[in-house]
Structures are given as C-alpha cells and as structure tokens.
C-alpha positions as CSV (number, residue, x, y, z in Angstrom):
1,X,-23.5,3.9,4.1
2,X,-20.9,3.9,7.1
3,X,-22.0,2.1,9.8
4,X,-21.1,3.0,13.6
5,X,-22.1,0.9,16.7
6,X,-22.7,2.9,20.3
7,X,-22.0,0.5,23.2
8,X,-22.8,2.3,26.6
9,X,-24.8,1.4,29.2
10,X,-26.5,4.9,29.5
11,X,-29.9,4.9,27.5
12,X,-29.7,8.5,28.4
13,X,-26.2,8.9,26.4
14,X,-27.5,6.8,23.7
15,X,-30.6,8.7,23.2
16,X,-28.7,12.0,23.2
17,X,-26.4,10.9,20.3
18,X,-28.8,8.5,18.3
19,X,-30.0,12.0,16.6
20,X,-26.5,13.9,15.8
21,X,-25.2,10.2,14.2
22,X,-28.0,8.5,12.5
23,X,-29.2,11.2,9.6
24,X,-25.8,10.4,8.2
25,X,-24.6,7.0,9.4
26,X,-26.2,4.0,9.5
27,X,-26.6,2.9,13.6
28,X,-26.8,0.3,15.5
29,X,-26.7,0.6,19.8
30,X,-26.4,-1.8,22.7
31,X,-26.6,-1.1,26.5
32,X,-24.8,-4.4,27.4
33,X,-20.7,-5.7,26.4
34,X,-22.5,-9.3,25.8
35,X,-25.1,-7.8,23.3
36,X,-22.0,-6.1,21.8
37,X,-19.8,-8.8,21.2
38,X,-22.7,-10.6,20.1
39,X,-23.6,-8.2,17.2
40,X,-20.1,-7.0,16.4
41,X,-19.2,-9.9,13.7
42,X,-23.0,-9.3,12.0
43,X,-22.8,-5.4,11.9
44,X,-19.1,-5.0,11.3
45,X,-19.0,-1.1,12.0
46,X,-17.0,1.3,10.8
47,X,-16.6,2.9,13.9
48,X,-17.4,1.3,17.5
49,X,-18.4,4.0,19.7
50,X,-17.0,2.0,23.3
51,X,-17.9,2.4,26.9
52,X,-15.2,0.4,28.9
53,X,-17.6,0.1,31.9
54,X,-20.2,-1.8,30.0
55,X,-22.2,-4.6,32.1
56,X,-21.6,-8.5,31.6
57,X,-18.7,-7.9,29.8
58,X,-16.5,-4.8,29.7
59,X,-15.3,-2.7,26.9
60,X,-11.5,-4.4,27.2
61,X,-12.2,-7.6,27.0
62,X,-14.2,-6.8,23.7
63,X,-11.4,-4.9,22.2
64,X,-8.7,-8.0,22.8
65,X,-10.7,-10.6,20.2
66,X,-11.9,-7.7,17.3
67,X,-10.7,-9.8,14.0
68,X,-9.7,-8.3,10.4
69,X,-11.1,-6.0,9.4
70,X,-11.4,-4.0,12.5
71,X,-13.2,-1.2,12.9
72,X,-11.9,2.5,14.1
73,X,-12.3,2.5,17.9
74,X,-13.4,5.4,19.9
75,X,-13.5,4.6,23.7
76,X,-15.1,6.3,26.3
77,X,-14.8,6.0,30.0
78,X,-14.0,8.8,33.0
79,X,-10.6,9.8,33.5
80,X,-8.4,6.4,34.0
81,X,-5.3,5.7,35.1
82,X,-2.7,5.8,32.3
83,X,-1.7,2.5,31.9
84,X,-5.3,1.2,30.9
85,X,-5.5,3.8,28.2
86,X,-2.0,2.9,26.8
87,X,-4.2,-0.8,27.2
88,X,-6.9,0.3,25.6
89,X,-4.4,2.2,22.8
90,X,-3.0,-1.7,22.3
91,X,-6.0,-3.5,22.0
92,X,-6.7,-1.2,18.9
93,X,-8.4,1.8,20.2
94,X,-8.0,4.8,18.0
95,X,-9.0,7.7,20.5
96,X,-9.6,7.7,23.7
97,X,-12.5,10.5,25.5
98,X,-12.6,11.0,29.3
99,X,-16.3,11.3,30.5
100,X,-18.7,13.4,31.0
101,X,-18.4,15.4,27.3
102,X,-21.1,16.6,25.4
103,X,-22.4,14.4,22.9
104,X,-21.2,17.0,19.8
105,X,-17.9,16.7,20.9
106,X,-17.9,12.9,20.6
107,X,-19.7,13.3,17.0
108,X,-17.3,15.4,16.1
109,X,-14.1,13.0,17.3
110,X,-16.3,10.0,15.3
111,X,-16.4,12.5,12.0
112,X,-12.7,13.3,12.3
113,X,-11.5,9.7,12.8
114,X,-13.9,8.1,10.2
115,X,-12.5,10.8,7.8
116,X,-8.9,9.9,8.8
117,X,-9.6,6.3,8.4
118,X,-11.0,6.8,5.0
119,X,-7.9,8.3,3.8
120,X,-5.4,6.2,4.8
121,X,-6.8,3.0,3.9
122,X,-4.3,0.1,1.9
123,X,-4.5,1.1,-1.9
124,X,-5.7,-1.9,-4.0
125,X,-6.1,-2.9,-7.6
126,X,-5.7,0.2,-10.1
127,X,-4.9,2.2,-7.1
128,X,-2.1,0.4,-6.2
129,X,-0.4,0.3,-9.7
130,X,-1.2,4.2,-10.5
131,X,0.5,5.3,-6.8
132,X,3.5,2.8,-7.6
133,X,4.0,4.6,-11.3
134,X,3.8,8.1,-9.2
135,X,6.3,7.1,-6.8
136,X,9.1,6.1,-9.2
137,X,8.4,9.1,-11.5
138,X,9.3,11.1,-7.9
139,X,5.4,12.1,-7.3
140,X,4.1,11.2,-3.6
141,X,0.5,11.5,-3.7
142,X,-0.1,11.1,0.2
143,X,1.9,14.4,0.8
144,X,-0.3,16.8,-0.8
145,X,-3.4,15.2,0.0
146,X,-4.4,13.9,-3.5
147,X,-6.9,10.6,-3.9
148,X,-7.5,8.8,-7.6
C-alpha cells in the first residue's frame, strides 16, 4: 500500500485530512519536525505531506538530509517569500501549497503527484530491455502514455 506521512503542527489539520487519506493510503502523522525526522528512515513514505513551520525542528532543515530513495514532497506553509520556495524546490520538494486551503485540495495535489511519481519511475529489469527494443525499432512508449 502507498504510504504518506503528514508532518504539521495543527492537530486540527491533521484530523481534518486523516479521513480523505487513510481509506486508501497507509498513514502515519506527527505534530513535531523532531518526531519527523525521527520516523522518516523507519516509514519511508511515498509522499511527505510537510509543514515548514514545524516546532523543534523546521520543515527545511528536514528536507536538506532526505537520502535515496526519497519520497515525493508536498510542502505547505502561508505565502513565503520566493526565494525559500525556490529553497524548498532545491531541497527536493515537488509542490509547493500556500496556507490556509481546504484539506480536498491538498488530497487532491497528493493523488496527482503520487500518480505522476508512479509513472515516471526508472524502468528496471524486463522493463528496461522491452523500452530499449521499442526505442531502436522508432516506438517511444513515454509519449503516448503506454506502461508494460
């Protein structure tokens, strides 16, 4: 099952989204950055669902040390300044959501870039060969949307 983490202080937030996420995901929530860095490498989401204002430690400084594999990043904070979301951009976050939003809107940004994520993954073993013998008989199968 794909797993997303929620790290955001609010209980209120987590509470609202803990319904529209966990029928079809498998989720795991903290209100603190230190609980989240802390539980990051044993979960290993799919997704992390990020507050950049998250007590003890904030939402950048857990985005600089996310190793291989890292997980889609979807960060949430008011409206900044742009040079710490072109930061946040750099330290791997995949979309970025000024606050407030309604909590569907966010589920529906999560569904989009876990779907994107799941399509454009490295192809491996037979994968790999069959897309190589497509491409030099002049077939791209990225273009029209095809999966093996």
């Amino acid at each position: 099952m794909t797993k997303i983490m929620i790290a955001d202080p609010s209980e209120v937030f987590i509470d609202a989204m803990r319904p529209l996420l966990s029928e079809n995901y498998e989720l795991l929530t903290c209100t603190d950055g230190l609980e989240a860095e802390t539980l990051l490498p044993v979960f290993q989401p799919d997704l992390l669902i990020i507050n950049l204002f998250l007590p003890i430690v904030d939402g950048l400084s857990i985005l600089r040390p996310l190793s291989d594999p890292r997980p889609a990043i979807l960060v949430l904070a008011p409206p900044m300044p742009h040079y710490v979301v072109r930061l946040a951009m750099t330290l791997g976050a995949s979309y970025f959501i000024s606050t407030p939003c309604r909590p569907e809107d966010i589920r529906e940004h999560a569904e989009s870039l876990l779907e994107y994520v799941k399509y454009h993954q490295p192809l491996t073993g037979e994968e790999a060969i069959i897309d190589t013998h497509l491409k030099r008989l002049g077939f791209n199968p990225a273009l029209d949307g095809t999966k093996y």
